[in-house]
DOVOTI-443556 format. One line per field, with one value per residue (C-alpha): x, y, z; residue in three letters; residue number from 1. Coordinates in Angstrom, 3 decimals, padded with zeros to 6 digits. Layout:
BEGIN
east: c(X  ...)
north: c(Y  ...)
up: c(Z  ...)
residuo: c(ALA  ...)
num: c(NUM  ...)
END
This chain:
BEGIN
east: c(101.966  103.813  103.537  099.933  099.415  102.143  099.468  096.846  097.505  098.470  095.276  093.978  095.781  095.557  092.025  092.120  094.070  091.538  088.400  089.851  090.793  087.329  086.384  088.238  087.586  083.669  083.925  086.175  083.111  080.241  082.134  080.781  081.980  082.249  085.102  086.833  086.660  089.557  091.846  092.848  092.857  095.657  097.384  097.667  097.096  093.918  095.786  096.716  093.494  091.590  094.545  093.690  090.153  090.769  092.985  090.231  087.275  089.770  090.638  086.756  085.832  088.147  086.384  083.022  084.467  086.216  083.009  080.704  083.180  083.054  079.076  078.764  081.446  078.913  075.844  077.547  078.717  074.789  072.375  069.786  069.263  069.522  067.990  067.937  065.425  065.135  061.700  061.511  061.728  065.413  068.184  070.363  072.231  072.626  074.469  076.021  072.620  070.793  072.466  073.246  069.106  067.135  069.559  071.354  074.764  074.578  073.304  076.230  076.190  076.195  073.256  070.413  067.208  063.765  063.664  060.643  062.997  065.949  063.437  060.083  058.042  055.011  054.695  057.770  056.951  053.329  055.759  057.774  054.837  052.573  055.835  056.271  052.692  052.118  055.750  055.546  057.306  055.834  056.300  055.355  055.432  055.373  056.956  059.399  060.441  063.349  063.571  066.468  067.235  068.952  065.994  068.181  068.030  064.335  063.317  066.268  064.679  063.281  060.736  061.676  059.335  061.116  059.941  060.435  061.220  060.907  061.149  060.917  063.470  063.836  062.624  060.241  063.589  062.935  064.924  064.352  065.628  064.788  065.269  064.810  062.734  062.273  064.656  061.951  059.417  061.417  062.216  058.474  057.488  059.779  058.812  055.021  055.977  057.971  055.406  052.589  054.400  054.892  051.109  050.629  052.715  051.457  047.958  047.674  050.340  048.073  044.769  046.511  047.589  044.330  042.493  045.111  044.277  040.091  041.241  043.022  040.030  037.990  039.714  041.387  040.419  040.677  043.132  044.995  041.713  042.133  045.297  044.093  041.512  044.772  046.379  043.235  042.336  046.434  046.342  042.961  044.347  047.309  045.193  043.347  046.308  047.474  044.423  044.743  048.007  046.570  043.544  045.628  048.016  045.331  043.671  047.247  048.353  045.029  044.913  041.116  039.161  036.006  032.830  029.238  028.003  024.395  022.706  023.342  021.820  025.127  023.459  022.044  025.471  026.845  024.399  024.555  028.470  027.672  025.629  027.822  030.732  028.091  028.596  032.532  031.389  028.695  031.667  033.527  030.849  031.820  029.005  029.069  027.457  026.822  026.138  024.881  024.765  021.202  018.942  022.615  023.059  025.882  027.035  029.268  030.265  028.209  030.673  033.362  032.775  031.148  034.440  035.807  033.568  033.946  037.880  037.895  034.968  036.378  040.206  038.159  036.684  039.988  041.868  039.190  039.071  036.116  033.478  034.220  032.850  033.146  032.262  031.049  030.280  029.425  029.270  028.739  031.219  030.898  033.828  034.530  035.106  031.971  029.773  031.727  031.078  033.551  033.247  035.371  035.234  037.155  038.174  038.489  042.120  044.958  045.399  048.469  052.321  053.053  056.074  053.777  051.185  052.786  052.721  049.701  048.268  051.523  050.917  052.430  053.530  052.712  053.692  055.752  052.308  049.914  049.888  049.161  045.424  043.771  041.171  039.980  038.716  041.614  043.813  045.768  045.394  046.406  047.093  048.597  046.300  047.198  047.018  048.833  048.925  047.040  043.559  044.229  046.252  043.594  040.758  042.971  043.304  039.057  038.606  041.116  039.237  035.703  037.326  038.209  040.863  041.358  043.667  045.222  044.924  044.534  041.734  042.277  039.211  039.206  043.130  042.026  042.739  040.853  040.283  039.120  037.192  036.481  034.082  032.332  028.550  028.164  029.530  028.454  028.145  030.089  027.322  024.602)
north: c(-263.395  -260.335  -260.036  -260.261  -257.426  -255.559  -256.102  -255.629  -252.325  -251.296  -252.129  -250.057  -246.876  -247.247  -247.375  -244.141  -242.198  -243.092  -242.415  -239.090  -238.137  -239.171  -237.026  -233.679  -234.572  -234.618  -231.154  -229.333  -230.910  -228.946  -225.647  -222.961  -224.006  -220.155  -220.300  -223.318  -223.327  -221.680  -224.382  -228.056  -230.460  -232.249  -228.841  -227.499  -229.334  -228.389  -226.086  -223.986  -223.956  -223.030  -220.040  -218.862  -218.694  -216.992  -213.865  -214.030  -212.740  -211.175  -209.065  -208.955  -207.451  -204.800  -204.280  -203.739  -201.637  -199.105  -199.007  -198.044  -195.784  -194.548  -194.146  -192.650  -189.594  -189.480  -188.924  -186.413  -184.091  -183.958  -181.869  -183.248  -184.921  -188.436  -190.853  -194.338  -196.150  -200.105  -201.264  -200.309  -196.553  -196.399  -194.421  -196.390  -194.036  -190.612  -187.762  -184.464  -182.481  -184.142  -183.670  -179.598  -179.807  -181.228  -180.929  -184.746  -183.648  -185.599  -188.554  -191.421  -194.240  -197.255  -196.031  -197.588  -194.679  -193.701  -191.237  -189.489  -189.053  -187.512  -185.367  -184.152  -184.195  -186.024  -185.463  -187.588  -190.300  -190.784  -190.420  -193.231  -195.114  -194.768  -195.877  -198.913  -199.694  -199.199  -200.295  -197.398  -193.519  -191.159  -187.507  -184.947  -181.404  -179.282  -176.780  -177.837  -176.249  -177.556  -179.110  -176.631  -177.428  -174.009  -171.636  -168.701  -169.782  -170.646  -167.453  -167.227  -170.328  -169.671  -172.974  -174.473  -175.428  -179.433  -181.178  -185.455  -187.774  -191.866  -194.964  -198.533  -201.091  -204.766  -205.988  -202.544  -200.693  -196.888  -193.938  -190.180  -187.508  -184.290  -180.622  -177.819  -175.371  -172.609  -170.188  -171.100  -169.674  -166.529  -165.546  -166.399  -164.152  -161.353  -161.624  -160.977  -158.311  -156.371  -156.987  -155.751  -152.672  -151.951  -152.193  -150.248  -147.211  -147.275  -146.865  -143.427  -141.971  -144.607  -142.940  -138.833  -139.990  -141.178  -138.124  -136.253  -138.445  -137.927  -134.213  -134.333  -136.686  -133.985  -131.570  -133.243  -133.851  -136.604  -138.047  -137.106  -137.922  -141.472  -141.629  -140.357  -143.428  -145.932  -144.238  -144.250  -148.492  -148.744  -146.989  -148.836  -151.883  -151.313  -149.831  -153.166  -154.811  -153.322  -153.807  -157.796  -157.582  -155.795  -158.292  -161.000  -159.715  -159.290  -163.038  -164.281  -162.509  -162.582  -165.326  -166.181  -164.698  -162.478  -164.316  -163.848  -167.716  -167.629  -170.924  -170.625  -172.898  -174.001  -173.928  -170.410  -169.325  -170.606  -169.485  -166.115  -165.801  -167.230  -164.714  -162.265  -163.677  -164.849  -161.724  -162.833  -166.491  -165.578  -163.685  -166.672  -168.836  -170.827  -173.035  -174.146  -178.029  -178.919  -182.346  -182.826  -180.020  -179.858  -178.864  -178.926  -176.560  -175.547  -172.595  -169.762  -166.465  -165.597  -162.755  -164.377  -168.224  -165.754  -164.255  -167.619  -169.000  -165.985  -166.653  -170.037  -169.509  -166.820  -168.806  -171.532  -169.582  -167.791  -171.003  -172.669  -172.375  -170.551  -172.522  -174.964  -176.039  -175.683  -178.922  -178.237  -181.261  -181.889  -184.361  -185.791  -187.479  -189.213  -189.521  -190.516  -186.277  -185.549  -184.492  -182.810  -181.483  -181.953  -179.297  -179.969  -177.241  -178.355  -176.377  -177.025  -175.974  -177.801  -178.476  -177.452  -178.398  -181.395  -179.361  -176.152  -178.153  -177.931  -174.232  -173.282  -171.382  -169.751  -165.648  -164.004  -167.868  -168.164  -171.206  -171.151  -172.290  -170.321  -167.520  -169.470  -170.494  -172.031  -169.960  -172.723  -176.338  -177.882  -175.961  -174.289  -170.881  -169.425  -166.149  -164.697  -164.235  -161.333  -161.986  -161.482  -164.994  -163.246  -164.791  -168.903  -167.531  -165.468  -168.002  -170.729  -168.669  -167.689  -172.255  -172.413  -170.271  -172.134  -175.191  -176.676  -177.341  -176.661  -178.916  -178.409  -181.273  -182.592  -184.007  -187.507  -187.332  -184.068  -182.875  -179.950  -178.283  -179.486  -177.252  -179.903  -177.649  -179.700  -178.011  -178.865  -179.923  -177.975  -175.336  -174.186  -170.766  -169.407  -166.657  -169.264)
up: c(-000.336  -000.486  -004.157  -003.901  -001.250  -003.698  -006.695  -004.538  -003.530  -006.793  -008.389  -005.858  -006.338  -010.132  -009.646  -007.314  -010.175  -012.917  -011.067  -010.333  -013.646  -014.799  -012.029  -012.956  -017.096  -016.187  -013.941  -017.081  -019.116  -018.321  -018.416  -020.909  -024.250  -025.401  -022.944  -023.783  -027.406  -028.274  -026.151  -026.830  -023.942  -025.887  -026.012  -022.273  -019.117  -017.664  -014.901  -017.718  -019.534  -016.151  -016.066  -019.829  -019.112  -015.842  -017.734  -020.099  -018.088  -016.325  -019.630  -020.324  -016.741  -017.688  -020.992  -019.519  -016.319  -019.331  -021.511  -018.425  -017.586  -020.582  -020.800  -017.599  -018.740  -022.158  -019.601  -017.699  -020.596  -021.882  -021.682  -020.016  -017.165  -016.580  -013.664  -013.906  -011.342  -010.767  -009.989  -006.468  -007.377  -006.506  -007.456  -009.312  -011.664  -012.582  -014.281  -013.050  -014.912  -012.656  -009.662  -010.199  -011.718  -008.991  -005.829  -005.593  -004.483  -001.401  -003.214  -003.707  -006.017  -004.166  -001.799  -001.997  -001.473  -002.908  -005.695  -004.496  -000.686  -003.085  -005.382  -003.517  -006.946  -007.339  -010.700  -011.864  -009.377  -011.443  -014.513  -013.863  -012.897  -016.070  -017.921  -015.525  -016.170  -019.709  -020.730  -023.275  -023.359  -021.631  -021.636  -018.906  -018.011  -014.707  -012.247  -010.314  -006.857  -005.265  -001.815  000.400  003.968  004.601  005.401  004.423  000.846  000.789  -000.347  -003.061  -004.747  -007.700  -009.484  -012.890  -015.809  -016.579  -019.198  -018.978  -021.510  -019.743  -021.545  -019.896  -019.313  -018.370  -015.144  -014.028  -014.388  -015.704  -017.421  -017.326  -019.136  -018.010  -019.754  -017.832  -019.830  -017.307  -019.377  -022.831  -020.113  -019.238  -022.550  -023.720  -020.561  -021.642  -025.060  -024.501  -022.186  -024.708  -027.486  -025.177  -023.698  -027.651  -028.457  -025.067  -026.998  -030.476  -029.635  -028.757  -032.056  -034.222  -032.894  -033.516  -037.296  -038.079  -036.709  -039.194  -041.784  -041.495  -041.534  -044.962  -046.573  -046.351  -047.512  -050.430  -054.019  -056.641  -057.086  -054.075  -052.052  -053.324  -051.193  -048.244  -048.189  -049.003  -046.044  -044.021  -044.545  -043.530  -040.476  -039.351  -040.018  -037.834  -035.021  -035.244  -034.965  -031.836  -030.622  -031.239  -029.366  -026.188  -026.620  -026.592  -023.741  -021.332  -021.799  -021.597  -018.215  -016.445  -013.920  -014.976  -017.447  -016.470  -018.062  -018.686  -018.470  -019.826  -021.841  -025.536  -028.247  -030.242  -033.933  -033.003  -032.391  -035.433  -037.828  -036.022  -036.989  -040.303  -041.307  -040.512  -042.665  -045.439  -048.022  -047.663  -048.312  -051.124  -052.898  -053.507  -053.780  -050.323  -048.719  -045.328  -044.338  -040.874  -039.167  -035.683  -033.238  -033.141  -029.436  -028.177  -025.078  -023.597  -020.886  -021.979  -022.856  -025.610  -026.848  -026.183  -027.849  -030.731  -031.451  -031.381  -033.832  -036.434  -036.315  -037.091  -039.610  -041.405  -041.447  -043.098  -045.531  -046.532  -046.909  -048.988  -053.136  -054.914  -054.443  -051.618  -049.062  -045.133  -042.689  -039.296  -037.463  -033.888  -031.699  -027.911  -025.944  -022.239  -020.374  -016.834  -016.284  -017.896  -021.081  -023.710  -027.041  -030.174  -032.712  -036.112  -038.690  -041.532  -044.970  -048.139  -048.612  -048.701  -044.714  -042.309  -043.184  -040.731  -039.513  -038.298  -036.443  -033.137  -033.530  -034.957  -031.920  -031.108  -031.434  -034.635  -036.517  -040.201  -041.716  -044.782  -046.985  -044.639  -046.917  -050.013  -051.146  -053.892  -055.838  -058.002  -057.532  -060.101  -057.611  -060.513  -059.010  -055.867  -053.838  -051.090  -048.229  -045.485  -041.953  -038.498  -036.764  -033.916  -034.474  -033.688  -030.054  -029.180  -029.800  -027.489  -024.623  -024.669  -025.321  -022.184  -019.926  -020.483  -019.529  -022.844  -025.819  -029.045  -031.621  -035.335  -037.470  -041.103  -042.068  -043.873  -045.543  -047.184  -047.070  -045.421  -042.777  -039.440  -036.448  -033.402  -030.477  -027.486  -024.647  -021.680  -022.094  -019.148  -017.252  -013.919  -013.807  -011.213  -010.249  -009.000)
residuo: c(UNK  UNK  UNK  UNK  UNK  UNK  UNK  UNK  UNK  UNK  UNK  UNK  UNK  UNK  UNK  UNK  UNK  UNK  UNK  UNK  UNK  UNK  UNK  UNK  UNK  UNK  UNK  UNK  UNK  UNK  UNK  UNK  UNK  UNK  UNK  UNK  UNK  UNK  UNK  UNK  UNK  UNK  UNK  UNK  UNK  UNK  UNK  UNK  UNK  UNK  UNK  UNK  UNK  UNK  UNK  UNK  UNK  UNK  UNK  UNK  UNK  UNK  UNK  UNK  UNK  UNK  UNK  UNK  UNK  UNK  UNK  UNK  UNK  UNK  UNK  UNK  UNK  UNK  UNK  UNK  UNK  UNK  UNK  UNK  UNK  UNK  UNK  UNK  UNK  UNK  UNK  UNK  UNK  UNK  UNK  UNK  UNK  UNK  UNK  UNK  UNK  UNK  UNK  UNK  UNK  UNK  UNK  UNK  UNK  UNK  UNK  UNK  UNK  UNK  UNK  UNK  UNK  UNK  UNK  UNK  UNK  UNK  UNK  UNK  UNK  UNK  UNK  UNK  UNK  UNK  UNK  UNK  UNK  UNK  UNK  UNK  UNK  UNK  UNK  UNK  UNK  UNK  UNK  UNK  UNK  UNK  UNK  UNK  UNK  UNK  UNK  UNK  UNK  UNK  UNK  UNK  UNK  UNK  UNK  UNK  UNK  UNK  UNK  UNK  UNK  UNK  UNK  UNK  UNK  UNK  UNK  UNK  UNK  UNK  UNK  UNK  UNK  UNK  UNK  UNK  UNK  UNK  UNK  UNK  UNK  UNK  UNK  UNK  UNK  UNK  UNK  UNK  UNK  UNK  UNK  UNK  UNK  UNK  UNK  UNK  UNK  UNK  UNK  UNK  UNK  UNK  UNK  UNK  UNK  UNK  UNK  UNK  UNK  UNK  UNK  UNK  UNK  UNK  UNK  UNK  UNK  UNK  UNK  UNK  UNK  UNK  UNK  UNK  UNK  UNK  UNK  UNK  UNK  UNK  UNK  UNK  UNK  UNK  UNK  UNK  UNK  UNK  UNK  UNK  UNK  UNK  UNK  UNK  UNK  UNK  UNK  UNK  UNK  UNK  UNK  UNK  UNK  UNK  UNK  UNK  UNK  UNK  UNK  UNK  UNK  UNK  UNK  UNK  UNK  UNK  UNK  UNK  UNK  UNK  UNK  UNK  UNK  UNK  UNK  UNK  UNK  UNK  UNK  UNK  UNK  UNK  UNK  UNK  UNK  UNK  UNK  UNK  UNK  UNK  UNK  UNK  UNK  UNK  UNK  UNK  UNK  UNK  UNK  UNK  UNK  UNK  UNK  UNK  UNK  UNK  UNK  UNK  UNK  UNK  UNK  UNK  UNK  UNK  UNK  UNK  UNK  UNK  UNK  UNK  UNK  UNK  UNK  UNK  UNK  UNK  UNK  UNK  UNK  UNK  UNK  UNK  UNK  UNK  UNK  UNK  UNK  UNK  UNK  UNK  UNK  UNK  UNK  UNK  UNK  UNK  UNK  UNK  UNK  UNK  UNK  UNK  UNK  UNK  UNK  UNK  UNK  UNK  UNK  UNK  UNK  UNK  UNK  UNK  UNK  UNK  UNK  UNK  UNK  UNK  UNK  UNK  UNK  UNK  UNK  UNK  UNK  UNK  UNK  UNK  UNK  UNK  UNK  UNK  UNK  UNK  UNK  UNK  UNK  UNK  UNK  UNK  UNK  UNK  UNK  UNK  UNK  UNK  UNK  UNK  UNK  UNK  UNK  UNK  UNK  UNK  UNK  UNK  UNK  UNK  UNK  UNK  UNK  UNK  UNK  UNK  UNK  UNK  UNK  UNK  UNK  UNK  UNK  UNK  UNK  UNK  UNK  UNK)
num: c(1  2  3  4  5  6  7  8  9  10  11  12  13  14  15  16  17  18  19  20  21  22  23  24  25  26  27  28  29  30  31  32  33  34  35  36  37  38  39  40  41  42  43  44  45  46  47  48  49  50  51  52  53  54  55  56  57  58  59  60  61  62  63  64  65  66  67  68  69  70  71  72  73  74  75  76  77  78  79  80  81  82  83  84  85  86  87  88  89  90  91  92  93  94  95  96  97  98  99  100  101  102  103  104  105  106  107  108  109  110  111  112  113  114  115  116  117  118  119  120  121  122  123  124  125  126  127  128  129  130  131  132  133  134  135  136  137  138  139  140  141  142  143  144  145  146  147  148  149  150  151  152  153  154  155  156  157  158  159  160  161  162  163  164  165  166  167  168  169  170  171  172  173  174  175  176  177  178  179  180  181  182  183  184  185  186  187  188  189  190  191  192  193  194  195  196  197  198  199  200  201  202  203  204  205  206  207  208  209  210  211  212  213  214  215  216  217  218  219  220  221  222  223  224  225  226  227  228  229  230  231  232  233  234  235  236  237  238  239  240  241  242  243  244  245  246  247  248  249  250  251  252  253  254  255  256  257  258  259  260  261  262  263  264  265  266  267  268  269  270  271  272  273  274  275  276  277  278  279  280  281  282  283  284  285  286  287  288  289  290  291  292  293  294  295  296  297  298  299  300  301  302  303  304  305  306  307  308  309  310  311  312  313  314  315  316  317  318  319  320  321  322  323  324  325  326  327  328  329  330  331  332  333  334  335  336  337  338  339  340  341  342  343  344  345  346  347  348  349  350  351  352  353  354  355  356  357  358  359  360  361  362  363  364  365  366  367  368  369  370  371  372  373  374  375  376  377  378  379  380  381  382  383  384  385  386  387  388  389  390  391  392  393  394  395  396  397  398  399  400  401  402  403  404  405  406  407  408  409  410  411  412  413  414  415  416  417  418  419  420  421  422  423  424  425  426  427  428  429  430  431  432)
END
């Protein structure tokens, strides 16, 4: 009897032992095999696999802690600055830019707040939204004034021109890179100052020389007479100069633009300008073709759009060979802000470098081929062609103050050089 409780119970506890080695086997099973592929079961007890795989991720965690370490000293020796938001526009992440940039000393990783609380700007809450929404880069620009809470330094704050760079991440999470460009803006301010204060100063010893100079042509003889007129077309050509600078000054630093709105038939105009640029064209044997534009109307400045229409006409009809010919086409456009007009006058020449598009309306830039044109259709012969850069700035700032734009391009058609004027259908006049 004794020998069969004895058996008995050791069935039992035999049973016990395999049932929970089955048990334990099954649970080391469905581990990760990633982890457990580099140990034996027949090599360690499973104690000291668990261990191994323990220092492992241990080692690992280390890793990843050095690397973001690592990243985050990277982000704060840039630049720029750096925000990183999750998808409920909060702060996750950012670098020392940002924080000396746009005021987030008192900001602590770890807390959990709204971007727009930390930085009071609009502008780069719609930012990060049209790159949540479209899941694409976007790129903004505006001026920046900083939130103080010390009233004594309210009036020492001074606003920043930032420029934004955001690209979209996983789950609505955003990044933002942000340059401040205000000192760009100062320099650009100081520039146009200088160069303005210069024309300021030449114009009255350019106006004496040439007085001297109509004195000595009429008292001179051949062939020292024929010098006099050299000196003369030199001195008008820099008075005409200085006068491009002043022009351009005052359209530049006026808040708005004085303007005579009347109703102006848009061929009219054109053909107006053309003829009075036609000998030029005739010369060379340049044509001009037009398409569309026809009964269209459309409210501005008649002496002002004219001088905008004779620059862009006559830069088409330098840049074009003998005997090209000069597109003008127009055409209607209805947008959700309106009626607008798209005027594309495109040359014959052989079009902008890609790498001076972006600053084809800045004042005084030549590009490196702008002086170059061809003077024959088999474009075998060129020339240098004279200018100041003066002409494309000035003709922005009058599109700008009627309410429209004006772009550089290439056209893929012709090769030439495409100059895209965009204007409002119609303009109320401010008068009525």
């Amino acid at each position: 009897m004794q020998l069969i409780l004895f058996l008995t119970g050791l069935a039992i506890g035999l049973g016990l032992w395999m049932w929970q080695k089955f048990c334990t086997e099954y649970f080391f099973g469905k581990m990760p095999q990633d982890i457990s592929h580099s140990y034996s079961k027949s090599d360690l007890p499973i104690i000291r696999q668990l261990q191994g795989h323990i220092e492992l991720l241990e080692q690992e965690k280390l890793e990843l802690h050095a690397k973001l370490r690592d990243q985050q000293e990277l982000l704060d020796l840039a630049p720029t600055a750096f925000l990183h938001v999750n998808r409920d526009n909060q702060l996750k992440c950012c670098n020392q830019q940002a924080r000396q940039l746009l005021s987030l000393q008192r900001w602590q990783p770890g807390q959990v707040k709204l971007l727009l609380k930390l930085v009071h700007s609009y502008e780069l809450d719609q930012l990060i939204e049209q790159t949540r929404s479209y899941q694409q880069p976007q790129v903004g620009e505006w001026v920046y004034y900083p939130s103080l809470d010390c009233a004594l330094t309210i009036s020492k704050a001074k606003s920043l021109l930032l420029r934004a760079s955001s690209f979209p991440l996983a789950n609505g999470e955003v990044v933002v890179f942000i340059e401040n460009r205000q000192s760009l803006l100062d320099i650009r301010k100081e520039r146009d100052r200088v160069f303005s204060d210069l024309a300021h100063e030449l114009r009255t010893p350019l106006t004496s020389i040439r007085l001297v100079v109509e004195t000595l042509q009429n008292r001179l003889e051949s062939p020292l007479s024929a010098l006099v007129n050299r000196l003369l077309r030199e001195v008008d050509r820099l008075i005409h100069l200085v006068q491009r600078c002043l022009d351009l000054s005052q359209l530049e630093t006026k808040s708005s633009m004085d303007l005579n709105y009347q109703p102006i038939e848009l061929r009219s105009l054109i053909l107006e300008v053309w003829k009075t640029l036609e000998p030029i064209a005739q010369g060379r044997h340049i044509q001009i073709s037009e398409t569309g534009g026809d009964n269209m109307l459309i409210h501005v400045d008649k002496s002002r759009m004219y001088q905008v229409f004779l620059n862009l006409l006559d830069n088409a009809i330098k840049y074009s060979p003998d005997g090209g010919t000069i597109k003008l086409k127009t055409e209607t456009t209805i947008t959700d802000e309106g009626e607008w007009l798209s005027i594309n006058i495109i040359d014959a020449g052989r079009g902008f470098a890609e790498t001076d598009l972006p600053n084809v309306f800045d004042r005084f830039f030549r590009g490196d081929q702008s002086r170059i044109r061809y003077c024959s259709e088999d474009k075998t012969r060129v020339e240098l062609i004279e200018g100041n850069g003066l002409g494309l700035a000035i003709v922005q700032q009058i599109v700008m103050a009627h309410g429209g734009s004006i772009k550089a391009l290439n056209d893929i058609h012709t090769g030439g050089a495409r100059l895209q004027l965009i204007l409002p259908a119609r303009i109320a006049n401010p008068e009525t």
